[in-house]
C-alpha positions in Angstrom: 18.5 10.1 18.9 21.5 10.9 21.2 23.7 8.7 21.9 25.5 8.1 25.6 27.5 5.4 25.4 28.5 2.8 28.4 32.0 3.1 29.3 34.0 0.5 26.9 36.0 -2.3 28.7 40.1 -1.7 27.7 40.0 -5.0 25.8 37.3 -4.1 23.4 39.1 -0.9 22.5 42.0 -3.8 22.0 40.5 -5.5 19.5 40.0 -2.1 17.7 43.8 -2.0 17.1 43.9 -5.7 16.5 45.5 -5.3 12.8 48.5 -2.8 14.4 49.1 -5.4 16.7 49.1 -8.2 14.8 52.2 -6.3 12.9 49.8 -6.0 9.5 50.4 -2.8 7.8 47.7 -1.3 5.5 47.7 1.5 3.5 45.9 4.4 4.6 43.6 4.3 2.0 42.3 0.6 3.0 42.5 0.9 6.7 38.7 1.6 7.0 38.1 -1.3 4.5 36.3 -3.9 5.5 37.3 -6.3 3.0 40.7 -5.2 3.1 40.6 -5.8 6.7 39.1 -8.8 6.5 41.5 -10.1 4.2 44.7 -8.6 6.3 42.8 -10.5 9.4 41.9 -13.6 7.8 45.9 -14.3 6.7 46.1 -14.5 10.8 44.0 -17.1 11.5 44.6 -20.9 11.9 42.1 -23.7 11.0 40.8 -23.7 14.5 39.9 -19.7 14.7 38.5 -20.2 10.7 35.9 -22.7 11.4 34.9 -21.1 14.6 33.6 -18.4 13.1 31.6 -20.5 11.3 29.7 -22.0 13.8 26.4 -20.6 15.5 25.1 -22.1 18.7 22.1 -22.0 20.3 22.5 -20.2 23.7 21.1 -23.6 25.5 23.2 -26.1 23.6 26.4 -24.3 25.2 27.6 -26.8 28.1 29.6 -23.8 29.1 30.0 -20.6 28.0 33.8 -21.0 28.0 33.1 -22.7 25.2 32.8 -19.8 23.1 36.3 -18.8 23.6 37.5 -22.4 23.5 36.0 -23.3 20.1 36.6 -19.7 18.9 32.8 -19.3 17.9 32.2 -16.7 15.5 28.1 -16.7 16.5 25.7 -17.6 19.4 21.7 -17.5 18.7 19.1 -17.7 20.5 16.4 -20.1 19.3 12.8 -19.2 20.1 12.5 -20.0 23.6 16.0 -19.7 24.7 15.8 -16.9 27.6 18.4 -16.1 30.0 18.1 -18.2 33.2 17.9 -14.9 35.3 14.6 -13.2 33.7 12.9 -12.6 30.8 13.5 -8.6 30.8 15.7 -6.4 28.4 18.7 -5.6 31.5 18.7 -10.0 31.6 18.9 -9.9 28.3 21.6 -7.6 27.8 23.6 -9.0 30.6 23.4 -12.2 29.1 24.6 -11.2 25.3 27.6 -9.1 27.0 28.6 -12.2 28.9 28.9 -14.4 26.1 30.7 -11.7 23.8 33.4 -11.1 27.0 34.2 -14.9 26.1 34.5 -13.7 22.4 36.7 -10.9 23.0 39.4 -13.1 25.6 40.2 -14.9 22.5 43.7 -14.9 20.8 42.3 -12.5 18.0 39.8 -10.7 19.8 37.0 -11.3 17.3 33.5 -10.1 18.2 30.4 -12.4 18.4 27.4 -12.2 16.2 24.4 -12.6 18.4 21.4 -13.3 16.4 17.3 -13.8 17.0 14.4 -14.4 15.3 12.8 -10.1 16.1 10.6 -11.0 13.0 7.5 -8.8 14.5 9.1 -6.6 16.9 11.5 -8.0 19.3 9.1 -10.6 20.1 10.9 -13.3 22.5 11.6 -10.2 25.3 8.6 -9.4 27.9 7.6 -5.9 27.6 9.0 -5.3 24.0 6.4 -3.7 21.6 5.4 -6.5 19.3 4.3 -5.3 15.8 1.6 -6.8 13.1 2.8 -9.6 11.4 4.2 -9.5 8.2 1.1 -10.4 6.4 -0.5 -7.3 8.5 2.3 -4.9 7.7 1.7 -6.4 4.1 -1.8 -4.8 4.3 -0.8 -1.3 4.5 1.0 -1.4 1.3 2.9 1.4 3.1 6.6 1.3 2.4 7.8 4.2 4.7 5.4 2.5 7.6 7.3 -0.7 7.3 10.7 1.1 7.2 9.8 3.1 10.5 8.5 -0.4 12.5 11.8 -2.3 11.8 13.7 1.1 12.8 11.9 0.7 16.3 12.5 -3.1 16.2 16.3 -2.3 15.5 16.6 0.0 18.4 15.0 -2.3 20.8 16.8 -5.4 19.6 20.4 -2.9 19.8 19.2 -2.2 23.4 19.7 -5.7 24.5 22.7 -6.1 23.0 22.1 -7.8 20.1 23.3 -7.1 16.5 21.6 -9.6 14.1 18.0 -9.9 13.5 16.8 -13.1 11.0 14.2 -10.9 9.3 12.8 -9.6 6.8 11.2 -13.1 6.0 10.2 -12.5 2.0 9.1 -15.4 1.3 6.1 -15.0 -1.1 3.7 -17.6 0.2 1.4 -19.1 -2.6 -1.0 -21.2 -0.7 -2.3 -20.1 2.8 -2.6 -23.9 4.5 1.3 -23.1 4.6 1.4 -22.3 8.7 4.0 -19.3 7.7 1.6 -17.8 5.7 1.7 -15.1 8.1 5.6 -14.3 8.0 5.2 -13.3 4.0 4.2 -9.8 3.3 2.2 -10.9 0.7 1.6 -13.4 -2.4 3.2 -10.6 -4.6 6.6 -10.5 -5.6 6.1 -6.7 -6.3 4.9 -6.1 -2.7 7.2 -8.5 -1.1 10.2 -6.7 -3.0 9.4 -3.1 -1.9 8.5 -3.9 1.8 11.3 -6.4 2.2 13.2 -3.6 0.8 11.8 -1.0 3.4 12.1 -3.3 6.1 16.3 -3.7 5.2 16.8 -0.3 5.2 14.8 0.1 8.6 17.1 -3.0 10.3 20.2 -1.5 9.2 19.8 1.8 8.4 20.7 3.5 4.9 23.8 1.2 4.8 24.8 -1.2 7.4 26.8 0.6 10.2 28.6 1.3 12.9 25.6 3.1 14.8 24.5 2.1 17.4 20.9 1.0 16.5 22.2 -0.3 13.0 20.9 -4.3 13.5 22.0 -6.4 10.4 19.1 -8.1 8.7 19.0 -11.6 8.0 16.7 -11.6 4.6 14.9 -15.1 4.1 14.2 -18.1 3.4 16.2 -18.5 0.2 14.1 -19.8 -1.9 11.2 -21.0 -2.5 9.5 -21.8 1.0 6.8 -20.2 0.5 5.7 -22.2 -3.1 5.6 -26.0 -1.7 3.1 -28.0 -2.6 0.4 -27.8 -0.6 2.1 -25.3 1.7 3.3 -28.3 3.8 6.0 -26.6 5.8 9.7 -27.3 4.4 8.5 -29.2 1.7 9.1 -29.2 -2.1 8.2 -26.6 -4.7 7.6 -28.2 -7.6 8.4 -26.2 -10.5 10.7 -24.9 -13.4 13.3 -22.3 -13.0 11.5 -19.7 -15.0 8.7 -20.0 -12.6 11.3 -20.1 -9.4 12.8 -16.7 -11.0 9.6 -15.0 -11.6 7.8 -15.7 -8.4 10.4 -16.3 -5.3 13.9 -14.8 -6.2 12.7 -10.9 -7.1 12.5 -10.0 -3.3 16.2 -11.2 -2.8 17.3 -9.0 -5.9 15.6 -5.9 -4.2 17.1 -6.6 -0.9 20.4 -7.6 -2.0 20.6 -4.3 -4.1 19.9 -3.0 -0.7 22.7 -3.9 1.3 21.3 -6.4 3.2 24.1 -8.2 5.1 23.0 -11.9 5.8 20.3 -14.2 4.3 19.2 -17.3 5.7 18.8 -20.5 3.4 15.7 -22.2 3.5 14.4 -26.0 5.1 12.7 -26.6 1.7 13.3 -28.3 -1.4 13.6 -27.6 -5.2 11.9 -30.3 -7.0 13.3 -32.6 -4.6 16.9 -30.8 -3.9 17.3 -29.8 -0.3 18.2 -25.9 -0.5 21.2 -26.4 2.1 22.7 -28.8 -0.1 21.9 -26.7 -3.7 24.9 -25.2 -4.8 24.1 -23.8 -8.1 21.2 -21.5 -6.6 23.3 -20.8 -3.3 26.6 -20.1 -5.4 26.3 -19.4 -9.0 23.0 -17.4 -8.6 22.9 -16.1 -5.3 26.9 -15.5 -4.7 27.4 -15.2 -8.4 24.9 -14.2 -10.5 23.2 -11.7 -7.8 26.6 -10.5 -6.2 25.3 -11.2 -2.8 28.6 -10.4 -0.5 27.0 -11.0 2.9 27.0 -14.4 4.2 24.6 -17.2 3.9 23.4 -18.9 7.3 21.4 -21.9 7.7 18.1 -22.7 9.7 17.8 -24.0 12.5 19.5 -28.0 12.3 18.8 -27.7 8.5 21.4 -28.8 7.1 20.4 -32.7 8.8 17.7 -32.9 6.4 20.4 -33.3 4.0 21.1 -37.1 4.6 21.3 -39.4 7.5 25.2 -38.9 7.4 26.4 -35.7 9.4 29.3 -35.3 8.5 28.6 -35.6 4.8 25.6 -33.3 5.4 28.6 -30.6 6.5 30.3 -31.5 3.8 27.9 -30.6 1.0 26.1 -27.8 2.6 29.3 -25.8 2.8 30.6 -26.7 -0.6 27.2 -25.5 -1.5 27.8 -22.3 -0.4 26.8 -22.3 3.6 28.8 -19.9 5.3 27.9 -20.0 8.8 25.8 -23.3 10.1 23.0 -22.9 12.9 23.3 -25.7 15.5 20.8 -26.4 18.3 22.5 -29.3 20.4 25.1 -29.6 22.8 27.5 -32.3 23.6 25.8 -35.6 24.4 23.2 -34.9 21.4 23.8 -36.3 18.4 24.5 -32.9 15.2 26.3 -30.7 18.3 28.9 -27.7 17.6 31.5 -29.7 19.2 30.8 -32.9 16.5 30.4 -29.9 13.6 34.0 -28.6 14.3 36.1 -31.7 14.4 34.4 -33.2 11.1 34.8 -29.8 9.3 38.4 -29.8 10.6 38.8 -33.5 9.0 37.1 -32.7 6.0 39.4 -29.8 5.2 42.6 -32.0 5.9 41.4 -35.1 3.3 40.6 -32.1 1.0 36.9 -32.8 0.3 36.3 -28.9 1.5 38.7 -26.9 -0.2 40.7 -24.2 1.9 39.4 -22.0 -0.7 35.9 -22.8 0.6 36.7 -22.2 4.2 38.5 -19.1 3.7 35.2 -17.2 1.3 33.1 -17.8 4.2 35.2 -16.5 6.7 36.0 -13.2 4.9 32.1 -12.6 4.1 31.6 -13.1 7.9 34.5 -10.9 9.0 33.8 -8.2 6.3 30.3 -7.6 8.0 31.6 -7.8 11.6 33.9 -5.1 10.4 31.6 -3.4 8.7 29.6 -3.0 11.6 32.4 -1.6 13.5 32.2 -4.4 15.9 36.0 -4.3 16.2 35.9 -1.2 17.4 33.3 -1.5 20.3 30.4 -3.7 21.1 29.3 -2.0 23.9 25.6 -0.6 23.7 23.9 2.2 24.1 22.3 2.1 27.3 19.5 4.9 25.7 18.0 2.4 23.2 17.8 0.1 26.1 15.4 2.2 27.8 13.4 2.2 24.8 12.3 -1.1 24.9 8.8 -1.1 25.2 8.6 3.0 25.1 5.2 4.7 24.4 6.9 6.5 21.5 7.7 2.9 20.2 4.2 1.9 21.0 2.6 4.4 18.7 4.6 3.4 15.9 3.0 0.2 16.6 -0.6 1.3 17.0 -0.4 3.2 13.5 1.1 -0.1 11.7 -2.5 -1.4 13.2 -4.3 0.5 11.8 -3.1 0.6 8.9 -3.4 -3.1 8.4 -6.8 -3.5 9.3 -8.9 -4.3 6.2 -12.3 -3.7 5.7 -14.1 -6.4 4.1 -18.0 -5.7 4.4 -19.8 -2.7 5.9 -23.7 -2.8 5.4 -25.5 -0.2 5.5 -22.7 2.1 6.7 -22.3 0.2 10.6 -18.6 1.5 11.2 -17.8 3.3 12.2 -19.9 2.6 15.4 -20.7 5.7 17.7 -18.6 6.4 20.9 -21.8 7.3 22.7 -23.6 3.9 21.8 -26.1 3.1 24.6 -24.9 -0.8 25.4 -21.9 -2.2 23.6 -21.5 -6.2 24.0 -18.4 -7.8 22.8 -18.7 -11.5 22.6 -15.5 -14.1 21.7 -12.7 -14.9 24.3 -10.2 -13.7 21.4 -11.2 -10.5 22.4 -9.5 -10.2 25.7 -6.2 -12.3 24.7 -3.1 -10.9 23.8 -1.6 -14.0 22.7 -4.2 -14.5 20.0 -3.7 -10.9 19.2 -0.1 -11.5 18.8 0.1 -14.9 17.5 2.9 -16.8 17.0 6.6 -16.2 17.5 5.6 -13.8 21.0 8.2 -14.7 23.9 7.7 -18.0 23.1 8.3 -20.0 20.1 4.6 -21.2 19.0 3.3 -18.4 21.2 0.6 -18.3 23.8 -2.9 -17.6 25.5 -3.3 -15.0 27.5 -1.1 -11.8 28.7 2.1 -13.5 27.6 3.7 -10.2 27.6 3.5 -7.0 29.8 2.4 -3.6 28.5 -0.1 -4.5 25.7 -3.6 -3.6 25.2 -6.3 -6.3 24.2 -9.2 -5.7 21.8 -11.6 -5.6 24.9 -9.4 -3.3 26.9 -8.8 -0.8 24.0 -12.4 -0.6 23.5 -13.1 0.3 26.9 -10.8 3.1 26.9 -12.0 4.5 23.5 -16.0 4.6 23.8 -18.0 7.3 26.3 -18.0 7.0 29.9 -21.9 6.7 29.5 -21.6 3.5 27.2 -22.5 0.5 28.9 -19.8 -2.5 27.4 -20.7 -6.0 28.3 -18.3 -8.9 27.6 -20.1 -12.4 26.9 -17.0 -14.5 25.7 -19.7 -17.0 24.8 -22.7 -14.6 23.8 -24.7 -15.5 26.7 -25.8 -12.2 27.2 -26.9 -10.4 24.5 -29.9 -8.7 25.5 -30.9 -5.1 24.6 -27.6 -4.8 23.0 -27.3 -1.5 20.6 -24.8 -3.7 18.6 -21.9 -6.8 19.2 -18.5 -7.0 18.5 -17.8 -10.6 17.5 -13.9 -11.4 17.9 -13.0 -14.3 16.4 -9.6 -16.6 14.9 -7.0 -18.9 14.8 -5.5 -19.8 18.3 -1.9 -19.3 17.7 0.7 -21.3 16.1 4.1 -21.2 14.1 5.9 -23.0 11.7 5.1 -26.8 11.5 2.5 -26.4 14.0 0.6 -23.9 11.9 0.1 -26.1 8.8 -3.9 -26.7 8.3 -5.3 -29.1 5.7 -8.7 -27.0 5.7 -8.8 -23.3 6.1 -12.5 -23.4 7.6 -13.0 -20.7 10.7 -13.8 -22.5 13.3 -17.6 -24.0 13.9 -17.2 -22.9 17.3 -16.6 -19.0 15.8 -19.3 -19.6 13.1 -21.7 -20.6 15.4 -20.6 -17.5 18.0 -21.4 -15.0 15.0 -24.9 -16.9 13.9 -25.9 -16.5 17.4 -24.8 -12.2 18.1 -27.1 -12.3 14.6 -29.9 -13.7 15.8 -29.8 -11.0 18.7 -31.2 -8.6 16.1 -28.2 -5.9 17.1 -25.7 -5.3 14.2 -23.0 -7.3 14.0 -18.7 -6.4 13.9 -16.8 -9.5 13.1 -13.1 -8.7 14.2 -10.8 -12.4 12.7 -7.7 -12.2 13.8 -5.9 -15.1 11.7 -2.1 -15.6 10.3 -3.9 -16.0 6.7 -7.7 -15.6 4.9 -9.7 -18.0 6.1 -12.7 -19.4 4.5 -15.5 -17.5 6.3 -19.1 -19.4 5.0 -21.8 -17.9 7.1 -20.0 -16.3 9.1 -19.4 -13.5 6.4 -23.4 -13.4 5.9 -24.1 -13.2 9.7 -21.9 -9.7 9.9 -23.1 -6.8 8.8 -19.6 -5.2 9.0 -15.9 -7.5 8.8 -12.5 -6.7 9.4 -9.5 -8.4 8.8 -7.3 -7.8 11.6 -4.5 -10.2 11.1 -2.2 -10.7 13.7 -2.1 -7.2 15.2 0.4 -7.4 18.0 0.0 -5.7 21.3 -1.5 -2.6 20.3 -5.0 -3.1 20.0 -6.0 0.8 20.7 -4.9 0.7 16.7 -8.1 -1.6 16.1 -10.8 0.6 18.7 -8.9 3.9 16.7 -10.6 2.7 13.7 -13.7 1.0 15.2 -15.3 4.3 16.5 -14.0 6.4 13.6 -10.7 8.4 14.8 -9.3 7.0 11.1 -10.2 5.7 8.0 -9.7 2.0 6.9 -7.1 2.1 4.4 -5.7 -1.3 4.7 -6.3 -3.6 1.3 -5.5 -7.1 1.0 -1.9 -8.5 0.1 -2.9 -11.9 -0.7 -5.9 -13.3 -2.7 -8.7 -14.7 -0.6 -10.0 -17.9 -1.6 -13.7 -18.7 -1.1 -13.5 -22.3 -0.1 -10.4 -24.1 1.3 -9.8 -26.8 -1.7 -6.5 -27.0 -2.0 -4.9 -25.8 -5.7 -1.4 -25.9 -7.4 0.8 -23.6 -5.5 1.4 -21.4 -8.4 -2.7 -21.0 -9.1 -4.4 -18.7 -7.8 -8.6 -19.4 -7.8 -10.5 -18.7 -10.4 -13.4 -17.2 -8.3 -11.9 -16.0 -5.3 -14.1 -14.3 -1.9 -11.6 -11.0 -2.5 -9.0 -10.2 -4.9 -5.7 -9.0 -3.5 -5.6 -5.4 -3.1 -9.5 -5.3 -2.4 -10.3 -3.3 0.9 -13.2 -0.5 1.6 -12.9 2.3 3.4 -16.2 2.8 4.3 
């Protein structure tokens, strides 16, 4: 792509000659360093400017965004429904971001923001961005390069908006699907998880993280662990030894740390009963030491609370654990704010219970990255991948990631692909016309939505009309009311959608309502397509039996012309399973898989 830059305010190009000015003389050889940079930067900074740039607000919690230059912030966020007040589009959007890093760059060192948000399908919290399958769908293709190209388009449309720092790839390796985040893991192995977390580094960053424009640093996570708890209860406690920690849940951050990625975030859960943000042997010796990781470790969102009812000592442990940058959701007047962080951080350092030492290693990882983004030479963006966002060319990356994902799990008697010139066509289930259930979770807002909560998508319903003959009558009976004379049904059925907490189920039953939807397009005598769109395999009963043909849709995203492409036989299904699928919903140890399992992982037909 070309690349036509805005024009560059004089006092970014500033900060570009920050270490001349500052009187800090290099040798050639190192002046393109970023850790020699870092380290010629860092020996300028006071205890103010130091613990600044370890602190990430939410854009919300701000009470002014003054405060970013005030407190020296080194990181604003924003949380899963944190919009700009003036719109919802990509231009509000990069308006927003360039205000708060013009409060960055008025500082006394000139130091760029990192701007971060959660782009873990797509850049899913903007209207009209292309929103991908979810992880567990792009998990399904088993298709490396696919995965690569998805989070390249992601990257370009989150760089469009001005934003540098996406928290994703999430490779967490989820044992046991009542976990609500099933979803946001690739798959349940380590294998998988490693080579697409891989691809989806390289995608969000490119080759090596950059200067380029559309080079987004990836955020890999949740280390470690999250996705083994017992009885997938959201940030809960896996329960095991280290061998099995190693062997399962730390592989995908070898893979990806090999691959450069720059940040990873540390996860809510426990370690047989040791809050992750607090664990310093895994966060230091293995992950900082053992591993080499030399990006920066960030926390979740108000994680580091769960530590202990004591704030301050919460701050105190979780960055002698190793906690580089803490994520904080409340402003002044709330209890945990940035403003409360700061001053005990600042106290804590003068009675010596966080070493200097401390401070200073998280403050050169952080700076080395913001260097080695080039960040210090210009933050302006590229108003190009801003007019991406949303582009048909980005949409048909998205449209082949749904197809690719869709797995076949029963086809009687050869019913798919069904004919484009079939006589009368009814499609029954109100999933069918939603593009929230399509998209799931983590789309514009945080738990996601019913309905067209985003412009420029395609439901099931709509893509189906556009694909079949003009001669082809299609009926849609969201409650398969009218069935008659129908030359076959399209059942399209699922979970409503949900995220993390929210999404945690203690049964993994469709729904009656859906089992009953399907017994009665059966009983109509017509063939019968069962479409589930779900964030994990769900136990199916009769609702497998009533089909004659079932697909596994996932969470598609806003492309459903992937879905009709494969329906009416413009591609193959070549999507098999990345998780095992369990034929009843008892719950198991996390670390066992079921001895007689509906599907094995990596089952799919293609006919």
């Amino acid at each position: 792509m070309n690349s036509s830059f805005t024009k560059t305010p004089k006092h970014i190009l500033t900060a570009g000659c920050l270490i001349c000015l500052l009187g800090v003389n290099l040798p050639a050889a190192e002046k393109n360093n970023p850790g020699s940079r870092a380290e010629a930067l860092l020996a300028q900074m006071t205890l103010d400017e130091k613990i600044g740039q370890m602190v990430q607000v939410d854009s919300k919690a701000l009470k002014d965004r003054a405060d970013v230059q005030k407190y020296f912030l080194g990181s604003v966020l924003s949380g899963g429904s944190s919009d700009p007040a003036d719109g919802n589009s990509a231009a509000s959007w990069l308006k927003s971001v360039t205000e708060f890093q013009d409060q960055a760059l008025q500082t006394r060192l000139k130091i760029p923001l990192l701007y971060g948000i959660d782009a873990v399908h797509g850049h899913n919290n903007i209207d009209g961005a292309v929103i991908f399958p979810h992880h567990i769908g792009m998990g399904a293709t088993h298709d490396p390069k696919l995965v690569e190209r998805a989070e390249r388009v992601t990257a370009e449309e989150v760089a469009g908006t001005g934003i540098r720092w996406a928290f994703a790839p999430c490779i967490t390796v989820p044992q046991d699907p009542h976990w609500g985040r099933t979803y946001e893991g690739y798959g349940d192995d380590p294998a998988l998880v490693s080579e697409l977390g891989v691809a989806a580094t390289i995608g969000l960053q490119g080759k090596q993280l950059s200067a380029e424009p559309a080079s987004v640093l990836a955020c890999a996570k949740h280390f470690i662990g999250d996705g083994g708890t017992t009885n997938g209860v959201d940030e809960g406690n896996t329960v095991c030894d280290e061998a099995t920690l190693r062997k399962i849940h730390l592989p995908p951050y070898q893979a990806t740390i090999k691959a450069g990625v720059g940040s990873i975030m540390v996860s809510y859960s426990s370690w047989n009963g040791v809050k992750m943000h607090g664990n310093k042997y895994l966060l230091t010796n293995v992950l900082k030491g053992e591993l080499g990781f030399q990006g920066f470790l960030v926390s979740d969102w108000a994680a580091i609370d769960q530590i202990s009812p004591d704030f301050k000592h919460d701050i105190e442990q979780s960055i002698n654990a190793g906690l580089d940058m803490i994520m904080i959701p409340n402003g002044p007047g709330k209890a945990n704010n940035y403003v409360e962080f700061i001053a005990d951080l600042k106290a804590l350092v003068a009675a010596g219970r966080v070493p200097q030492e401390r401070i200073d290693d998280a403050v050169r990882r952080i700076l080395r990255i913001k260097f080695q983004m080039g960040l210090f030479e210009s933050t302006a963006t590229d108003r190009q991948l801003t007019a991406t966002v949303g582009s048909s060319e980005h949409r048909a990356v998205a449209r082949e990631c749904v197809r690719e994902s869709l797995v076949l799990l029963k086809n009687e008697k050869q019913v798919l692909p069904l004919a484009k010139t079939i006589k009368r066509l009814v499609v029954v289930g109100a999933a069918a016309d939603d593009l929230g259930v399509q998209c799931g979770g983590w789309t514009i807002g945080w738990q996601g939505g019913h309905g067209n909560v985003t412009h420029g998508g395609t439901t099931i319903l709509a893509a189906i009309r556009r694909t079949i003959s003009p001669a082809t009558q299609v009926t849609f009976s969201p409650d398969a009311s009218d069935l008659k004379d129908a030359d076959a049904v399209i059942a399209v059925v699922g979970e409503p959608p949900y995220a993390e907490m929210k999404g945690d189920r203690k049964e993994l039953n469709l729904a009656a309502a859906d089992v009953a939807l399907i017994a009665k397009a059966k009983a109509s005598g017509a063939p019968v397509v069962t479409i589930l769109l779900s964030g994990r395999p769900l136990v199916l009963n009769s609702a497998l039996s009533d089909s004659d043909a079932f697909v596994a849709a996932w969470l598609p995203g806003t492309e459903g012309l992937g879905v009709a492409d494969v329906l009416f036989g413009d591609f193959k299904f070549t999507g098999k399973l990345p998780r095992v699928w369990p034929a009843s919903g008892v719950r198991s140890n996390s670390f066992e898989k079921p001895e007689r399992p509906l599907f094995q992982t990596g089952f799919g037909l293609t006919d």
